[in-house]
C-alpha positions as CSV (number, residue, x, y, z in Angstrom):
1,X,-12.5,-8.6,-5.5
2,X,-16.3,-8.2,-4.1
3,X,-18.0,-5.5,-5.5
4,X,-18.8,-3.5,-1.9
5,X,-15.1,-2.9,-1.9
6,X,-13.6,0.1,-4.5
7,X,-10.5,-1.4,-6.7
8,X,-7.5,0.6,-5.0
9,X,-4.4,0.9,-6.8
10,X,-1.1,2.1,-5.3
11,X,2.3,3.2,-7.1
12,X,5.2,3.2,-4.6
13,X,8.0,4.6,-6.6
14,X,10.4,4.3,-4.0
15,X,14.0,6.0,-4.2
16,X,13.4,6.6,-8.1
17,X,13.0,9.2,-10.3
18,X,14.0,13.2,-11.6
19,X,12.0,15.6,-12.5
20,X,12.6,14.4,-16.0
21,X,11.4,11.1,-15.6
22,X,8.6,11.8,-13.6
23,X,7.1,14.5,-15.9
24,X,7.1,10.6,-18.3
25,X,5.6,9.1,-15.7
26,X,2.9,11.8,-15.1
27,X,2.2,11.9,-18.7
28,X,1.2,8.6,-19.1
29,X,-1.2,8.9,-16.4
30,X,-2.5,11.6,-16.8
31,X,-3.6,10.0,-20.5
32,X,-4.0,6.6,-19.2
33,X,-8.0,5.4,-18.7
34,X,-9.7,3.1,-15.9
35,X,-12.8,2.9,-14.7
36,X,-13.9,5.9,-12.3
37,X,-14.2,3.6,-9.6
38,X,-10.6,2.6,-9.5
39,X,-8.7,4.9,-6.2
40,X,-5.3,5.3,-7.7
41,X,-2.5,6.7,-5.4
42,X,1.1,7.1,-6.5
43,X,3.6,7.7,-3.8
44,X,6.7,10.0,-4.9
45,X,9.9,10.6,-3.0
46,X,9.3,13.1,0.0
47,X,11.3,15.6,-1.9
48,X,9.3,15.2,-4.8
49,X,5.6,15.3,-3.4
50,X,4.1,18.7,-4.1
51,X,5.5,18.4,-7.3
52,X,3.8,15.6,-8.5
53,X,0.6,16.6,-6.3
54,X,0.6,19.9,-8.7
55,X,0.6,18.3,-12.4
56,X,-0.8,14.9,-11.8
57,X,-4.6,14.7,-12.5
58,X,-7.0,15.2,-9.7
59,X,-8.2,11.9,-9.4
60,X,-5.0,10.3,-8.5
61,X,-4.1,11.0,-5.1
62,X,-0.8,11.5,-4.1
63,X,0.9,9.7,-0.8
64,X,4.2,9.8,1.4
65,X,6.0,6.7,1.4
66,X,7.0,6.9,5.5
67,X,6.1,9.3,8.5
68,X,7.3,9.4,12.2
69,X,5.0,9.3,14.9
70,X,5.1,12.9,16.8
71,X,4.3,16.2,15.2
72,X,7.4,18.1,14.8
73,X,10.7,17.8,16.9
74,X,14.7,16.7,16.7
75,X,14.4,13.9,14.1
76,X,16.8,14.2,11.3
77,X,15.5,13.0,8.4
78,X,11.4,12.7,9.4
79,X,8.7,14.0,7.8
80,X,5.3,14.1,10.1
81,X,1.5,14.1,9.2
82,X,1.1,17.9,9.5
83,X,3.6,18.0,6.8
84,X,2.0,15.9,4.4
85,X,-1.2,17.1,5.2
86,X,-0.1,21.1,4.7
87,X,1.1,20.5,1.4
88,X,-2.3,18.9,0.6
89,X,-2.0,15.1,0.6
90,X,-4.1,12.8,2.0
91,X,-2.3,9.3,2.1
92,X,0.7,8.1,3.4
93,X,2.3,4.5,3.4
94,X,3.9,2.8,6.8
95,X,5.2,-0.6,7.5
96,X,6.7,-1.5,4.1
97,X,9.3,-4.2,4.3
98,X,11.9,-2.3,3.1
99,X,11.5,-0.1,6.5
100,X,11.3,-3.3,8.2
101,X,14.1,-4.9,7.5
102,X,16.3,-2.5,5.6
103,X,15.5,0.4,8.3
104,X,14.9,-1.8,11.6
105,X,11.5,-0.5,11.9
106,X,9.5,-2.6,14.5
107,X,5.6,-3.5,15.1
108,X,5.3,-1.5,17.3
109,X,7.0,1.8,16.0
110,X,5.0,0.9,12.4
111,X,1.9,0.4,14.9
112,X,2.7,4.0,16.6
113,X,3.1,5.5,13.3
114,X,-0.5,4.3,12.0
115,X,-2.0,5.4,15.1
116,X,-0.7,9.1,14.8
117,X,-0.9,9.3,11.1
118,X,-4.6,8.6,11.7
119,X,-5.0,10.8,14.8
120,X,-3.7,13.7,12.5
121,X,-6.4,12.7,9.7
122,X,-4.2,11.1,7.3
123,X,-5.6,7.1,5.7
124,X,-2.6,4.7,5.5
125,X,-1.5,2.3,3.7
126,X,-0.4,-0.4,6.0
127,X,2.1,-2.8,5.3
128,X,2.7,-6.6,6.2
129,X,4.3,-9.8,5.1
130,X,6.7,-12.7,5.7
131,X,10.1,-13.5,4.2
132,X,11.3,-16.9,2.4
133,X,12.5,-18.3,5.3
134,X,9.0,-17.3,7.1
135,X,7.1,-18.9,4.8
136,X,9.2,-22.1,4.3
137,X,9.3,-22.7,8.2
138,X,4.6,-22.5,7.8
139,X,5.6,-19.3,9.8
140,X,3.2,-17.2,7.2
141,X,0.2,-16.8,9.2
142,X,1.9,-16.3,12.7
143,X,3.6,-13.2,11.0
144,X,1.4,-11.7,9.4
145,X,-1.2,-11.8,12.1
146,X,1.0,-10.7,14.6
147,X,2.0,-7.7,12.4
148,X,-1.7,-7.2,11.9
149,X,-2.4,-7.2,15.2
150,X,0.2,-4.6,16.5
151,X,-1.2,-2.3,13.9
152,X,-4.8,-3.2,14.6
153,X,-4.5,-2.3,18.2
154,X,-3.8,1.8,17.0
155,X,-6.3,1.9,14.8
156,X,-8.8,4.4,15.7
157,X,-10.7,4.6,11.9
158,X,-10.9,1.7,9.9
159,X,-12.4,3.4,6.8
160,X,-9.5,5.2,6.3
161,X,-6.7,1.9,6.4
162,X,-6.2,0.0,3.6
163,X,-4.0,-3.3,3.9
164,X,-1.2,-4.3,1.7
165,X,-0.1,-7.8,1.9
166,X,3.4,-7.9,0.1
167,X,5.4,-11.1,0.9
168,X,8.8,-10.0,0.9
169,X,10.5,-12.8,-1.1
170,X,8.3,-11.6,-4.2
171,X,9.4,-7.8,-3.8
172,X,11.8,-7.0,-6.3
173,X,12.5,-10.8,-7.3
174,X,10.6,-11.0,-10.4
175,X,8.4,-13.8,-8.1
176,X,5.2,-13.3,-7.5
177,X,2.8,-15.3,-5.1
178,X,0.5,-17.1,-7.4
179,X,-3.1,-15.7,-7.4
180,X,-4.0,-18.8,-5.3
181,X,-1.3,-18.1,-2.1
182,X,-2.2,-14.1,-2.6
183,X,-5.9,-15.6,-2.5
184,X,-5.5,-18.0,0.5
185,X,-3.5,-15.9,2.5
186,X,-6.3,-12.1,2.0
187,X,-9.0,-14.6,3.0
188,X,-7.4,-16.0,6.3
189,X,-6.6,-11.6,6.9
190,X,-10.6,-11.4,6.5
191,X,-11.3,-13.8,8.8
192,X,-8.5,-12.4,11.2
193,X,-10.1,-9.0,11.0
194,X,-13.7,-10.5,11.1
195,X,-12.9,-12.8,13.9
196,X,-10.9,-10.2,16.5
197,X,-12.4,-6.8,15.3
198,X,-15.8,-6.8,13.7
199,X,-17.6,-8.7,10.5
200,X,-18.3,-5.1,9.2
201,X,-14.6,-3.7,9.1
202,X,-13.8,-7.3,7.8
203,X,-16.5,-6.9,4.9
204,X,-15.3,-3.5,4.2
205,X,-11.5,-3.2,4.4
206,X,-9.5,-3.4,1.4
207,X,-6.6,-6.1,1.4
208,X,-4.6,-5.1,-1.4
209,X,-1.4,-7.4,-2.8
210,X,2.6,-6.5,-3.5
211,X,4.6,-8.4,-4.6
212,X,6.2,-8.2,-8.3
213,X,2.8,-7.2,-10.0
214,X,2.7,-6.9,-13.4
215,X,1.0,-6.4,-16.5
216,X,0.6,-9.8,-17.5
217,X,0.0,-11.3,-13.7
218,X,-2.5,-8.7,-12.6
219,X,-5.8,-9.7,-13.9
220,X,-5.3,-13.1,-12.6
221,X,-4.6,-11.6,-9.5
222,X,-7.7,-9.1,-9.4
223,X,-10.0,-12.0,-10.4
224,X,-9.5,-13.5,-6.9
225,X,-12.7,-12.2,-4.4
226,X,-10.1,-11.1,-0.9
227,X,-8.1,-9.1,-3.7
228,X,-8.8,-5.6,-3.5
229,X,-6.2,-3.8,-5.4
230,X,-2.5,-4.1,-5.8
231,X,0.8,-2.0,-4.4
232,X,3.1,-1.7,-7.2
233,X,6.9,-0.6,-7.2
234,X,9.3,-0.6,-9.7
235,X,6.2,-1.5,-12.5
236,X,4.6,1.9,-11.2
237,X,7.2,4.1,-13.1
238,X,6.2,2.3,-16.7
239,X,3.2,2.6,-18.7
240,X,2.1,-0.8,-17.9
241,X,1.0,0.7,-14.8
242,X,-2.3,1.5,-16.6
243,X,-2.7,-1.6,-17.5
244,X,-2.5,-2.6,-13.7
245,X,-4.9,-0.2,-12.9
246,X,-7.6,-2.2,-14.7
247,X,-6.4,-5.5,-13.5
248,X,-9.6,-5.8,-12.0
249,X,-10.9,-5.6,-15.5
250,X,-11.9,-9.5,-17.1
């Protein structure tokens, strides 16, 4: 990654855990070491949020892993920003894939979402990326521009967006984009960013990869210069995670 850029680290734990298991989790980091220029956030289940944001050290940050886009109101099931942010939490993530195409999410909902999430004061982790069949019809960059571009048009503070590219055939699957296709496709973000916002927000906005991460993949990963961090799922609820932390570490 280039070095005007902090190494950011997310742990999306998804639909996992007890209070059991995540007292392990919190254990191991809470002892685990990286360097303090490292932003780690781990991102609980809703119910699960203020526990973890009380026994997890301060200098991991906790997240929500979805938000609706109004403030309060008849929607079964939502949280909103004011929630996260009265319990104390700073982050949340919108646009994952599994909202996508699990939930039916759409650009622009994600895009409404990221807009009022950052109207309320919350940063967001903003998620894009193509499937198999996206990617084996050269469909990669048309997708993940045009998802860019519905969120960048709601953006209203870049400093407080970070960027996950996570191609959805690697979630889950055990297959990860090699370091070169993360590489190729966080530089041709850069330029998208540089080329229809501004070279500063291009220079300064972390682009941070998903997509089966691991222990053994992630320094290769980290080594590349658009790679800015990594959003981690089910390898976030082991102690390897430490070890991902510091994937930026040669």
């Amino acid at each position: 990654m280039a070095s005007e850029r902090t190494f950011f680290v997310g742990g999306n734990w998804k639909m996992n855990g007890n209070k059991a298991g995540i007292n392990d989790i919190v254990t191991f980091l809470n002892t685990g070491e990286w360097s303090p220029k490292t932003e780690v956030v781990v991102a609980p289940p809703d119910i699960y949020l203020d526990y973890v944001k009380c026994i997890v050290k301060s200098d991991i940050e906790v997240s929500a892993q979805n938000c609706y886009k109004v403030t309060k109101g008849a929607f079964t099931g939502e949280i909103s920003p004011a929630m996260i942010k009265d319990i104390g939490l700073k982050w949340v993530i919108l646009g994952h894939s599994e909202r996508r195409h699990v939930f039916g999410e759409s650009d622009e909902l994600i895009a409404d979402k990221v807009h009022h999430a950052l109207a309320e004061g919350l940063s967001v982790i903003a998620c894009i990326g193509e499937k198999l069949d996206e990617r084996e019809a050269g469909q990669t960059d048309a997708v993940v521009f045009r998802q860019t571009k519905a969120i960048a048009d709601k953006v209203t503070d870049w400093s407080r967006v970070v960027i996950a590219y996570e191609p959805v055939w690697a979630i889950g699957t055990g297959v990860t984009a090699s370091p070169e296709q993360a590489q190729e496709v966080h530089e041709k973000l850069r330029t998208w960013l540089k080329d229809n916002i501004s070279a500063d927000v291009a220079n300064k906005t972390r682009i941070i990869y998903g997509g089966s991460v691991t222990a053994g993949n992630c320094k290769d990963l980290g080594a590349k210069v658009d790679v800015d961090g990594f959003l981690v799922g089910g390898a976030s609820l082991k102690p390897d995670f430490v070890t991902i932390i510091n994937g930026n570490v040669l």
